[in-house]
VEXDRENKOL-406478 format. One record per residue (C-alpha): y, x, z; residue in one letter. Coordinates in steps of 0.5 Angstrom, whole numbers, padded with zeros to 4 digits, always signed. Each point is the difference from the previous one (the first is absolute). Last residue first. Layout:
N
YXZA ...
END
This chain:
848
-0123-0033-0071X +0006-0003-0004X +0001-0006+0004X +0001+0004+0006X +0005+0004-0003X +0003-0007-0003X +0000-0003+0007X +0004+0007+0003X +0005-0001-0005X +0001-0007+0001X -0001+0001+0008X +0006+0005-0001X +0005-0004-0005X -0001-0005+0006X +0002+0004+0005X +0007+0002-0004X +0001-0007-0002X -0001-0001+0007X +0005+0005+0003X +0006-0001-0006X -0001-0008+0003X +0002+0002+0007X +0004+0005-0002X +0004-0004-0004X +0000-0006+0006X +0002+0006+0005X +0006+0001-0005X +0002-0008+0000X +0000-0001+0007X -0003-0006+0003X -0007+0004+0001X +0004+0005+0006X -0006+0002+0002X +0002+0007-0004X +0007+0000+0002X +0004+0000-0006X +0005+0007-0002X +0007-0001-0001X +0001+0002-0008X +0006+0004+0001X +0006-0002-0001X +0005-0001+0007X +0005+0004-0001X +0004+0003+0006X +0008-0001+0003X +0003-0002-0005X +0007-0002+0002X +0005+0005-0004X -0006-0001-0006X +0003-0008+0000X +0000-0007+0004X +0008-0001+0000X +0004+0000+0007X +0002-0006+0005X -0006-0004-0003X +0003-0007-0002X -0005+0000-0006X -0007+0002+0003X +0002-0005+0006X +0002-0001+0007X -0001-0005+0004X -0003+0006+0006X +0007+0003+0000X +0001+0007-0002X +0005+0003+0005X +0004+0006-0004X +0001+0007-0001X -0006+0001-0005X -0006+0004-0001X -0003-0005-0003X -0007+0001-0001X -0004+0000-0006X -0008-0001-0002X -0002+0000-0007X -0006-0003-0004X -0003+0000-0006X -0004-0006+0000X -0008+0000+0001X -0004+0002-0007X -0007-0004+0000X +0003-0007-0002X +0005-0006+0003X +0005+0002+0006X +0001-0002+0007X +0003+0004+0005X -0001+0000+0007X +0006+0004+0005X -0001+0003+0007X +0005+0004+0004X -0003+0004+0007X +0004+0003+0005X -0004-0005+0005X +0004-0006-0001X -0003-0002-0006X +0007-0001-0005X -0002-0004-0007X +0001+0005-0005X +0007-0002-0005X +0000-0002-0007X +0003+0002-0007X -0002-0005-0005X -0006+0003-0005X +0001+0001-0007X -0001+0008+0001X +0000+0001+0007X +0005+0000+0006X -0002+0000+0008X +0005+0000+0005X +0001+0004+0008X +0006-0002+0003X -0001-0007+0002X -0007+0001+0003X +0004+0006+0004X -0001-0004+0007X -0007+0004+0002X -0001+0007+0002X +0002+0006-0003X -0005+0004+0001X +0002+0007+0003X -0004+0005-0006X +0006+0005+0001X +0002-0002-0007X +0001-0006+0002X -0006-0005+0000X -0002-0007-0004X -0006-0004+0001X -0002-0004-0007X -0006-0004-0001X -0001-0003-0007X -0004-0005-0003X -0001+0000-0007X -0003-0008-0002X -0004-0001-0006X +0001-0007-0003X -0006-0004-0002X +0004-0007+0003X -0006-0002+0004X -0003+0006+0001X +0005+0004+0003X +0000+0007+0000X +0000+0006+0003X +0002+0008-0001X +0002+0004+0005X +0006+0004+0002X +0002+0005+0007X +0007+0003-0001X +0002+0006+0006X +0007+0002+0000X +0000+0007+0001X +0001+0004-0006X +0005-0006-0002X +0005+0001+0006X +0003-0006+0004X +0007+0001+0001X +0001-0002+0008X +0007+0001+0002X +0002+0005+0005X +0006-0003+0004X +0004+0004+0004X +0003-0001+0007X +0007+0004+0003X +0001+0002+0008X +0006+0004+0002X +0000+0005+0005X +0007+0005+0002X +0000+0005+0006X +0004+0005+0002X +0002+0006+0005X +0006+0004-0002X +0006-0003-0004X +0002+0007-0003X -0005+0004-0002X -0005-0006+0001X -0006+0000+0005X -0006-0003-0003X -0003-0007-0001X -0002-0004-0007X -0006-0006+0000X -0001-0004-0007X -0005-0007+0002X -0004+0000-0006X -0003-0008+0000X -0005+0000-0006X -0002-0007-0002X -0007-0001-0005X -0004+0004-0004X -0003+0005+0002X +0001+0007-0002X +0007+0003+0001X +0001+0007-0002X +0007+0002+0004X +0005+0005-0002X +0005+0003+0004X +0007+0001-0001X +0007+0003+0005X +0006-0002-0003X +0006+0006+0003X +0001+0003-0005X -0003+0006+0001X -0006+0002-0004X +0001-0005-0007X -0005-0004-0004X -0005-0002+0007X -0006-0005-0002X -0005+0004+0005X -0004+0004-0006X +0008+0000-0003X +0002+0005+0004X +0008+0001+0001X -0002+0002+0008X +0005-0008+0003X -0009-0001+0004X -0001-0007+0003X -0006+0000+0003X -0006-0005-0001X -0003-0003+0007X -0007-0005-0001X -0001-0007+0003X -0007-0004-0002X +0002-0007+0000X -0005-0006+0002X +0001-0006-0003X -0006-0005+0001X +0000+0003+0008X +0002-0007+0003X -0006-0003-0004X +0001-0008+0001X +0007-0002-0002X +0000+0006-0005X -0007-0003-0004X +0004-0007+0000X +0006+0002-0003X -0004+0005-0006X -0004-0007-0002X +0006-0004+0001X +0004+0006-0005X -0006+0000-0005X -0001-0008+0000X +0007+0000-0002X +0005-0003+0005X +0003-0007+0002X +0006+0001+0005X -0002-0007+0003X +0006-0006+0001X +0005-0001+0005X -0004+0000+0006X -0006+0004-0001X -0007-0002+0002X -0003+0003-0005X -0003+0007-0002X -0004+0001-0006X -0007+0001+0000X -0002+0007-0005X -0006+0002+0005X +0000+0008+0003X -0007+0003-0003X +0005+0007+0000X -0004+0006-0005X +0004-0002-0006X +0006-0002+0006X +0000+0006+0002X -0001+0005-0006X +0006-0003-0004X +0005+0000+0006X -0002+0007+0000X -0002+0004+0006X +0003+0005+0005X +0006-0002-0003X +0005+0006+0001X +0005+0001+0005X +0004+0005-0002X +0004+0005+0005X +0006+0004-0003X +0003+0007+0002X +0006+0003+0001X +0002+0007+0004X +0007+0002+0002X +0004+0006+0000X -0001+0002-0007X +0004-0003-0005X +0006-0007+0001X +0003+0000-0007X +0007-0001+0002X +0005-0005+0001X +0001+0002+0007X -0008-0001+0002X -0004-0002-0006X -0008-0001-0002X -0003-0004-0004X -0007-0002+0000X -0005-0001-0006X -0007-0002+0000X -0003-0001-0007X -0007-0003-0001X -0004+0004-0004X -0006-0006-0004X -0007+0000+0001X -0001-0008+0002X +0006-0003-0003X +0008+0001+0001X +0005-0002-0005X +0007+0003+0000X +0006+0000+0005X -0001+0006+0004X +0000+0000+0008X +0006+0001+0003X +0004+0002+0006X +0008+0002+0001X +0002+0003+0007X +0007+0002+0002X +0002+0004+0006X +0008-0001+0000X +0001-0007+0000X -0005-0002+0006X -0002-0007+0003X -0005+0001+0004X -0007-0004-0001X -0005-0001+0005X -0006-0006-0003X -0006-0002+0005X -0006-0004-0001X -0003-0003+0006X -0008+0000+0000X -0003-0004+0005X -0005+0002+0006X -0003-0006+0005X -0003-0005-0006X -0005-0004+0002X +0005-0005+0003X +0004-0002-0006X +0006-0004+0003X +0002-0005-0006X +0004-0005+0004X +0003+0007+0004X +0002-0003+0007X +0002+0007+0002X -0005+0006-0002X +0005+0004+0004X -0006+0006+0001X -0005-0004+0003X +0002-0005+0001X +0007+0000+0002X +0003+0006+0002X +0002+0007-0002X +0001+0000-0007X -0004+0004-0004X +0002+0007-0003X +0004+0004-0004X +0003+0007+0001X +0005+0003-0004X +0002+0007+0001X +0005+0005-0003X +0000+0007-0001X +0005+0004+0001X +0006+0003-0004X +0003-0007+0000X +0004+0000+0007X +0004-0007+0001X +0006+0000+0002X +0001-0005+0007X +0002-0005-0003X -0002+0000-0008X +0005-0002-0004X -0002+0005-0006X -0008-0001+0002X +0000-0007-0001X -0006-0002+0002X -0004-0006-0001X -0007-0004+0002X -0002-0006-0003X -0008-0003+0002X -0005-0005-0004X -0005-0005+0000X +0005-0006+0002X -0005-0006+0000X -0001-0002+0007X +0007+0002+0001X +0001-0002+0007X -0002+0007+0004X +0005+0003-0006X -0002+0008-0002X +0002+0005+0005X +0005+0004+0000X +0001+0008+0004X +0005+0006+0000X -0002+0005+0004X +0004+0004+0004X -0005-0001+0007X -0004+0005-0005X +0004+0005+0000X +0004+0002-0006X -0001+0007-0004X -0001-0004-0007X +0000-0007+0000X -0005-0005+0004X -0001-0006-0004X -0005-0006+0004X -0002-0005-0005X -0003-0006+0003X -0005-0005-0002X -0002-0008+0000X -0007-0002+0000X -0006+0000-0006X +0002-0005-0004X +0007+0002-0002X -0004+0004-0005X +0003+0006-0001X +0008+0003-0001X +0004+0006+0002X +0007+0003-0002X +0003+0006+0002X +0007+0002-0001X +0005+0006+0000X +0007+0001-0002X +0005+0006-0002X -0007+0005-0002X +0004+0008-0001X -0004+0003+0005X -0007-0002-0003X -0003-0005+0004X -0007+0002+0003X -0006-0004+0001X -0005-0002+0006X -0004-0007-0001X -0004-0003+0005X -0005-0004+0003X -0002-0005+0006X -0007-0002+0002X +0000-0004+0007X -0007+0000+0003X -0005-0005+0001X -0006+0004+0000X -0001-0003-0008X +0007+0003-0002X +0007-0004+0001X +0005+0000-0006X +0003+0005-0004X -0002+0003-0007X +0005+0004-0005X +0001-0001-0008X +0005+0004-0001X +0007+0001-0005X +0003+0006+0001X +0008+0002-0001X +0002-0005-0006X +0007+0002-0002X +0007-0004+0000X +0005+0004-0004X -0004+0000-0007X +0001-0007-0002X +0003-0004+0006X -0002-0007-0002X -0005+0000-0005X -0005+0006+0001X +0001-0001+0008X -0001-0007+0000X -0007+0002-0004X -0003+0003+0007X +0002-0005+0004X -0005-0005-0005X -0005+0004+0000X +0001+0000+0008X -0001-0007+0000X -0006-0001-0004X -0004+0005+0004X -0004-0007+0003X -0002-0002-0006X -0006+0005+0000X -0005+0002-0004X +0003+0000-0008X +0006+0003+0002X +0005+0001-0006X +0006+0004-0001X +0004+0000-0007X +0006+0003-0003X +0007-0001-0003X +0002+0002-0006X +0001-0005-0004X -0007+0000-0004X -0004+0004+0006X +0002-0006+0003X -0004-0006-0004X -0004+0005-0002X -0003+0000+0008X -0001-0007+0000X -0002+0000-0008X -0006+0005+0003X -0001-0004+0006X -0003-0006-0004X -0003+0002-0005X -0008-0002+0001X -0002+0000+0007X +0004-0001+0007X +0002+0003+0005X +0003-0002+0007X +0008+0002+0002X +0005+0001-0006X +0008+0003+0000X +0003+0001-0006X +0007+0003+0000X +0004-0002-0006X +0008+0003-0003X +0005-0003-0003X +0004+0001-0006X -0005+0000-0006X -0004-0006+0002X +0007-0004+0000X -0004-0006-0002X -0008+0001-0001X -0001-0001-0008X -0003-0007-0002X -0007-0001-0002X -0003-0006-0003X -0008+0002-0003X -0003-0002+0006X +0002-0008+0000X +0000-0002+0007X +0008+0001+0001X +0005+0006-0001X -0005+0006+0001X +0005+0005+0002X +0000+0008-0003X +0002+0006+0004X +0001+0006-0005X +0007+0000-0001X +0003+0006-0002X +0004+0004+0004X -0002+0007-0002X +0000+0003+0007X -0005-0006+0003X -0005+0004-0003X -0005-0004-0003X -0004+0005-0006X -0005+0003+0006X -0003-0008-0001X -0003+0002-0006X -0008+0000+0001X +0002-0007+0004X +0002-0003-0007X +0007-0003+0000X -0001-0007-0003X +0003+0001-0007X +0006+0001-0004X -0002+0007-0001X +0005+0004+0002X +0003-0005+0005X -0007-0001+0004X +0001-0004+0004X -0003-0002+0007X -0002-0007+0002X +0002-0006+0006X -0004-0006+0001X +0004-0006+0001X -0005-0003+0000X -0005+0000+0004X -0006+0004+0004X +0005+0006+0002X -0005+0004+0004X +0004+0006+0004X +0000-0002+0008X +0007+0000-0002X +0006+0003+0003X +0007+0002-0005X +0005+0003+0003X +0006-0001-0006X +0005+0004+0000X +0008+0001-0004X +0005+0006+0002X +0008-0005+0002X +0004+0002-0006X +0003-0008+0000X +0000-0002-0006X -0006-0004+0000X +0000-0002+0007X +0006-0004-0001X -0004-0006-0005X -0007+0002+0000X -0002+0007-0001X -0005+0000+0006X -0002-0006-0001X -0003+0000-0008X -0005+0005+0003X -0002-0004+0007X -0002-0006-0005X -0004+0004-0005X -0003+0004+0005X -0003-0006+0005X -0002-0004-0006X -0004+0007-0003X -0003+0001+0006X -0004-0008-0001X -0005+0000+0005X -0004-0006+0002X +0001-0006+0005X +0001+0002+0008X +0003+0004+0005X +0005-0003+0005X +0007+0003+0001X +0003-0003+0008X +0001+0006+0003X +0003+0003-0006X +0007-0005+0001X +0000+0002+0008X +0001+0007-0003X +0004-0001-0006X +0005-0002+0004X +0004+0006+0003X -0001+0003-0007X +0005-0005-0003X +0006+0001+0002X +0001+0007+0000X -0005+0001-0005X +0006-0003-0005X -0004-0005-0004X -0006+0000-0006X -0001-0007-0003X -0002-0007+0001X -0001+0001+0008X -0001-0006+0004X -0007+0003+0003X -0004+0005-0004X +0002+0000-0008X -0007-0003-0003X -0005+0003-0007X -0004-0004-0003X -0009-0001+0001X +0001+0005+0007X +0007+0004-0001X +0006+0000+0006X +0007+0004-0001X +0004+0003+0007X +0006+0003-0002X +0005+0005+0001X +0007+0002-0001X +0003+0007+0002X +0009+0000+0001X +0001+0006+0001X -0002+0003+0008X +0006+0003+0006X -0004+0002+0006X -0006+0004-0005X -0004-0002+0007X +0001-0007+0000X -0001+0000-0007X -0007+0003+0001X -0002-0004+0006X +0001-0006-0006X -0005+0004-0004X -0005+0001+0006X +0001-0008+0002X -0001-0003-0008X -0006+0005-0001X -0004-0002+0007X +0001-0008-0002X -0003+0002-0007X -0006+0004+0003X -0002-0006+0006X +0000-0004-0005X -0004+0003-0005X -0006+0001+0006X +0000-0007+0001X +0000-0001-0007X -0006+0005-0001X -0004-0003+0006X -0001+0006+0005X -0005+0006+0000X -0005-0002+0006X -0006+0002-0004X -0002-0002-0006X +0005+0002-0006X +0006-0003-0004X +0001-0005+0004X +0001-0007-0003X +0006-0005+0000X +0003+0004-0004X -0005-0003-0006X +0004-0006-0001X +0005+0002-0002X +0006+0004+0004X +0003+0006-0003X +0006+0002+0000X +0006+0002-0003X +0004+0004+0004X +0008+0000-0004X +0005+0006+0001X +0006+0001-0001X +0003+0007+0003X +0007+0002+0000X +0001+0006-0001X -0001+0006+0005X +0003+0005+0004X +0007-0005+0001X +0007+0001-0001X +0003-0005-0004X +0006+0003-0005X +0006-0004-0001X +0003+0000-0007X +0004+0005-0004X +0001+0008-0001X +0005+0001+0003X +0000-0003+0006X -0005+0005+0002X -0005-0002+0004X -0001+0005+0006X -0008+0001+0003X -0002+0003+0005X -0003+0008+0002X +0001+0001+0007X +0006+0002+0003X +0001+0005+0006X -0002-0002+0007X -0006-0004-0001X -0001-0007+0000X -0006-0004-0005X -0005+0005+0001X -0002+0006-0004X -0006+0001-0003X -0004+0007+0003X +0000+0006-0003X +0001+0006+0004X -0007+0003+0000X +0001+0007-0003X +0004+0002+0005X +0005-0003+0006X +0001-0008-0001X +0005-0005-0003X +0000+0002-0007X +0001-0009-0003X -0003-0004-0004X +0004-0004-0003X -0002-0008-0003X +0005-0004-0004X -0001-0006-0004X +0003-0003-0006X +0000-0008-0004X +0003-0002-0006X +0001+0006-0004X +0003-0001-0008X -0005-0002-0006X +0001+0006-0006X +0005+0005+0000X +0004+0005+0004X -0003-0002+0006X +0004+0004+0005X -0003+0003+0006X +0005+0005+0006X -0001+0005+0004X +0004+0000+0006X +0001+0006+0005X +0002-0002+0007X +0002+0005+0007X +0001+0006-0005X -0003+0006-0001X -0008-0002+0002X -0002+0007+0002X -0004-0003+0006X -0005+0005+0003X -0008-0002+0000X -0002+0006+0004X -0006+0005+0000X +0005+0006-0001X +0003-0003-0006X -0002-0006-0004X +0007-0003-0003X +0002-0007-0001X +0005-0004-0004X -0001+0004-0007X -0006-0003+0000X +0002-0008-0001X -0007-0002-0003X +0003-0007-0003X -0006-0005-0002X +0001-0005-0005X -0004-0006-0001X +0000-0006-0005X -0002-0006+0000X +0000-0004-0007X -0008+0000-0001X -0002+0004+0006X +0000+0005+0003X +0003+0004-0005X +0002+0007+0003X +0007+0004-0001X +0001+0008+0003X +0006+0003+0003X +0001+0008+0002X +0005+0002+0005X +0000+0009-0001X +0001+0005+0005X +0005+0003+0005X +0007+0001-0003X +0002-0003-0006X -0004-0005-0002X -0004-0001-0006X -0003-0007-0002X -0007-0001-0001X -0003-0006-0005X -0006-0003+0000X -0003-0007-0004X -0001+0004-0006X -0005+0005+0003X -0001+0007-0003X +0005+0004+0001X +0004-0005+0006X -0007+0002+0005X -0002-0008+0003X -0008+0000-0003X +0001-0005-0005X +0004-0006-0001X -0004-0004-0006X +0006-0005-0003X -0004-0007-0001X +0004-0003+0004X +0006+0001-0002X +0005+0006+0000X +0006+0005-0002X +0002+0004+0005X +0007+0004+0000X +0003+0005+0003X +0006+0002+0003X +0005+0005+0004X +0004-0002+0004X +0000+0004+0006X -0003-0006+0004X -0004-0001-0005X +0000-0005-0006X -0006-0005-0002X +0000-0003-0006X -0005-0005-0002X -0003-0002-0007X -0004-0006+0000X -0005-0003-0003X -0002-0007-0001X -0004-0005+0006X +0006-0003+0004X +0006-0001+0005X -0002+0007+0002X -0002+0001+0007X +0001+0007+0003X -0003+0004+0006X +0004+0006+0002X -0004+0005+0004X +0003+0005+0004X -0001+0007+0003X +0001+0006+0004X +0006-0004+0004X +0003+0005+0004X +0001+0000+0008X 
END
């Protein structure tokens, strides 16, 4: 049996370029200078810098090809082609002897830490013959030999290692659901994901057999920030990860938000002590409801400018760059900021559940798009908590070998006749798949569930079930793996798959066994449901372009696309799903006659929000329907056509432009399934949220002004009414007051007091008949304004960048309005005018 082809993964000990040698098994060279910023395109040795084709004497030509991954890993593919021969529809073995060997030398730069192989192997007739081969065969594999030679021992893993700090959210506020309706509370719904995340990972290393040396740990912000149980920084996760599910069980919401607090803390122990050198790829899952309230508030930086980051360039963080752009308030005063430590070498991903006004999802999601990561948020339901997180561990444990295959939401429960509902889910795995999973969470609530797997061409006797814990009141999740490499009988993966969710049969009614907080109205539930397999050679890479996104604008949707090394084009089709707001947060509560009462009861002290933010929260807990999403598909098309947002035909990057309107969260959920030239059926999904930021729009900003005046002090008064709205005329809402200022010649710049209905007051008092030139300013600034805070502490100066719109025309006075000064004019204008007239008339009538 031949090798057809084999993926050599290589960890260096650090960021800088290397040159690689790689040598044939005839001798021959050639050499590859490489960095992270190296662009490998396409695969063909004319024109692709990371590609080089060996000639063979005999049958065909072996051709190798470089990819970077990731910083400091490296990726090179072997298509040993002179092995093998098509003829008469066979694969025929013209492999000339047992064992060849290539070889890989750095030449100069940082030396090779870590290696894996993976081959695939011809071992079936025609065109079909490609499957991963398993881990014994007749003849060799491809392995690994050190050469003594060449120095130290060389560790062979797939991947580094991983250190990796959750910093997690459990003010005051996670004590809240996100929605009306049967939604669990945020915390509860936090600790489910956090416990969920650990054992995935933990099945992972169990799977890998033989795993580096990960680390985690578990930091804690309300008012300041906390390690979780006895932890003061990050530890092995072999010795921790067994802990911190016991440990999160016992964490309480209360007191205020500082997210600044808990990034400060997790960025400085990422690279403490050993940690800092020992090459392991540093993360940061960030969770919050997104409403940081206290210091330490976090900012973005404008390096150019040496200011706070304007959202209209947020298109300039690129985390390749490798500056720093995350700032942290050092105390109470808002004008001391420190750079986020080791910004540059880590990596965040943000996670929000709920909504709020003002800026607060903007910096969530600029924190990540500054460091390369990216963000997921779900306004409606704290219950899909858990499968965000599932779905982050594939990006920062395994890179591009574990693979999201479908994330659903299904319905199971018992209808109104009493029936059991059940539903499932058929996928297929591509041929060269090596493990597969499957993970579901929901609202423990409800009931325990079962997951039934039947693999292709299995009875249905031959299924494999689980079934979550009777006793865990509060587990709300279910695991479920294979490893198709030990599988005993071998697995089929030509077919598809079939994953069956249902309710456990028993109890009352459907399992619902000594469930303190049982909800009995409730007889359907939905159960969030992540598949991934983990696949080296089928590679799928999902973006969505790092810029600043307000109504109207083009958002760009990309997905890459690889099998072998090579740009992935024809065979499949790619698609995006967008949940878009049905209504803006602005519209909502301008509309919404929700109160502003905060909550109380709260045990370590209440998460005090703005009366916008209470006002939005109470509108939510009542109205189960205030978000509303409006779903539309957009495909992908890799046709060179810039109407689609696509620069070059085959290259395996599929494009689409979307045109968002309102503003608000957009979840795009990307979807890519097609049969492969060489790995047959294949299915990859991932999802990605967006922010559209509101940017308030002159031409639709109405302003109302009058005159007054206050008798007492004879002063006249310019009172204003201002309602802002983005382009598309959405309004934005109340919880802006302290972005929209005033400023005037001689006048102390001041802000509009907040109405709470989408509109903003302010009055004016001034001497004589010619009113203050005015202009009212927004700050469209990267960073939380504090409601303390004054004229001189703003975070960007008051200037033509921040006009908005002049206020200089003469307001006109109501004609009743006898306070007014104006109408006082007209008033009198009038009766010299009527007594000219009865003079004029007197006269006439005199001269007669």
């Amino acid at each position: 049996m031949a090798i057809y082809q084999v993926e050599a993964t290589m960890i260096v000990d650090g960021t800088g370029t290397v040159e690689f040698r790689v040598t044939d098994p005839e001798n021959k060279t050639a050499d590859f200078t490489l960095d992270s910023s190296t662009v490998c395109v396409g695969g063909d040795p004319a024109t692709d810098p990371c590609a080089h084709e060996f000639p063979f004497t005999g049958n065909g030509n072996d051709s190798v090809k470089w990819e970077v991954p990731a910083v400091g890993v490296y990726k090179l593919t072997i298509n040993p082609n002179s092995n093998t021969e098509f003829s008469g529809g066979e694969c025929v073995d013209t492999m000339p002897v047992e064992v060849e060997k290539y070889r890989v030398k750095v030449l100069s730069g940082p030396e090779i830490t870590d290696a894996c192989l993976v081959s695939y192997d011809l071992s079936a007739s025609g065109s079909e013959c490609f499957d991963l081969g398993p881990p014994i065969q007749t003849i060799p594999l491809a392995t690994i030999n050190i050469d003594p030679n060449d120095g130290s021992a060389l560790d062979q893993f797939c991947r580094p290692g991983v250190d990796s700090a959750l910093v997690l959210d459990k003010s005051g506020s996670m004590n809240s659901s996100p929605m009306a309706g049967p939604s669990a509370k945020k915390i509860d719904a936090l600790i489910i994901a956090a416990n969920g995340f650990v054992n995935r990972w933990n099945l992972i290393r169990e799977d890998e057999g033989t795993s580096p040396d990960d680390n985690i740990g578990v930091i804690l912000f309300d008012s300041n920030e906390s390690w979780l149980g006895d932890a003061s920084t990050l530890d092995s996760f072999a010795e921790v990860a067994p802990s911190i599910s016991g440990d999160m069980a016992l964490v309480e919401a209360d007191g205020s938000t500082s997210i600044g607090d808990g990034l400060f803390t997790a960025s400085s122990a990422l690279f403490d002590g050993p940690l800092a050198t020992n090459g392991n790829r540093k993360t940061i899952l960030l969770m919050s409801d997104g409403k940081e309230n206290t210091h330490r508030r976090v900012r973005l930086w404008d390096n150019d400018a040496s200011a706070v980051l304007q959202w209209s360039d947020i298109g300039t963080i690129a985390a390749a760059d490798f500056q720093s752009r995350i700032k942290i308030q050092l105390g109470s005063d808002s004008t001391s900021w420190t750079d986020l430590a080791n910004e540059s070498n880590l990596r965040i991903y943000a996670v929000t559940v709920g909504s709020s006004t003002a800026v607060s999802a903007e910096i969530n999601q600029g924190l990540a798009m500054a460091t390369g990561g990216f963000y997921i948020n779900s306004e409606t339901n704290a219950d899909i908590l858990p499968a965000y997180f599932i779905e982050l561990l594939q990006n920062f444990v395994k890179f591009n070998t574990w693979n999201v295959v479908a994330l659903r939401s299904v319905s199971i429960g018992v209808d109104d006749n009493g029936v059991v509902q059940t539903d499932f889910i058929d996928f297929p795995l591509a041929s060269t798949s090596q493990a597969t999973s499957i993970d579901l969470s929901w609202n423990a609530q409800f009931g325990h569930v079962c997951l039934d797997v039947l693999a292709p061409g299995a009875k249905e006797e031959e299924k494999e079930t689980v079934c979550s814990n009777q006793d865990d009141q509060a587990a709300g999740t279910l695991s479920w793996t294979k490893n198709l490499l030990t599988a005993d009988p071998p697995v089929d993966t030509s077919g598809k798959w079939r994953a069956t969710i249902r309710p456990m049969s028993g109890g009352a009614p459907f399992g619902l066994v000594n469930l303190v907080d049982y909800v009995p109205d409730a007889v359907e539930f939905p159960v969030f449901l992540t598949i991934m397999a983990e696949d080296s050679n089928v590679g799928s890479d999902y973006s969505i372009g790092v810029d600043d996104y307000v109504p109207g604008s083009e958002i760009p949707l990309h997905v890459k696309l690889k099998e072998s090394g090579k740009a992935l084009v024809g065979g499949v089709s790619v698609s995006a799903l967008v949940a878009s707001p049905d209504q803006s947060i602005g519209d909502l509560l301008a509309a919404s006659s929700a109160g502003t009462s905060q909550p109380g009861n709260c045990p370590g002290g209440c998460d005090t929000d703005t009366d916008a933010d209470t006002k939005l929260a109470n509108e939510l807990s009542e109205n189960e329907e205030a978000l509303a999403r409006v779903e539309n598909t957009v495909t992908l098309l890799d046709n060179g056509n810039s109407e689609n947002g696509d620069q070059v035909a085959g290259d395996g990057i599929y494009s689409a432009l979307y045109q968002v309107d309102a503003p608000g969260h957009y979840n795009v959920l990307f979807k890519t399934s097609g049969t492969t030239e060489r790995s047959g059926d294949v299915m990859r999904e991932q999802l990605m949220s967006l922010v559209v930021r509101n940017q308030p729009d002159a031409d639709k900003t109405d302003i109302d002004t009058h005159i007054s005046s206050d008798p007492k002090s004879r002063r006249q008064i310019l009172n204003m009414t201002f309602k802002p709205a983005t382009k598309g005329g959405h309004l934005m809402g109340p919880g802006w007051a302290n972005y929209f200022w005033f400023t005037g010649p001689e006048i102390t710049p001041f802000k509009a007091t907040d109405n709470l209905d989408g509109t903003y007051s302010v009055a004016v008092s001034f001497y004589g008949w010619k009113i203050p030139d005015l202009t009212l300013h927004f700050l469209d600034v990267a960073q939380a304004i504090e409601d303390s805070t004054t004229h001189d502490k703003l975070p960007a100066p008051l200037g033509d960048s921040t006009a908005l719109s002049d206020v200089t025309e003469q307001p006109p006075c109501k004609w009743y309005d006898l306070t007014c000064g104006m109408a006082r004019l007209k008033y009198l204008i009038l009766i010299i005018l009527v007594l000219l007239i009865v003079f004029l008339l007197f006269r006439k009538h005199s001269g007669n």
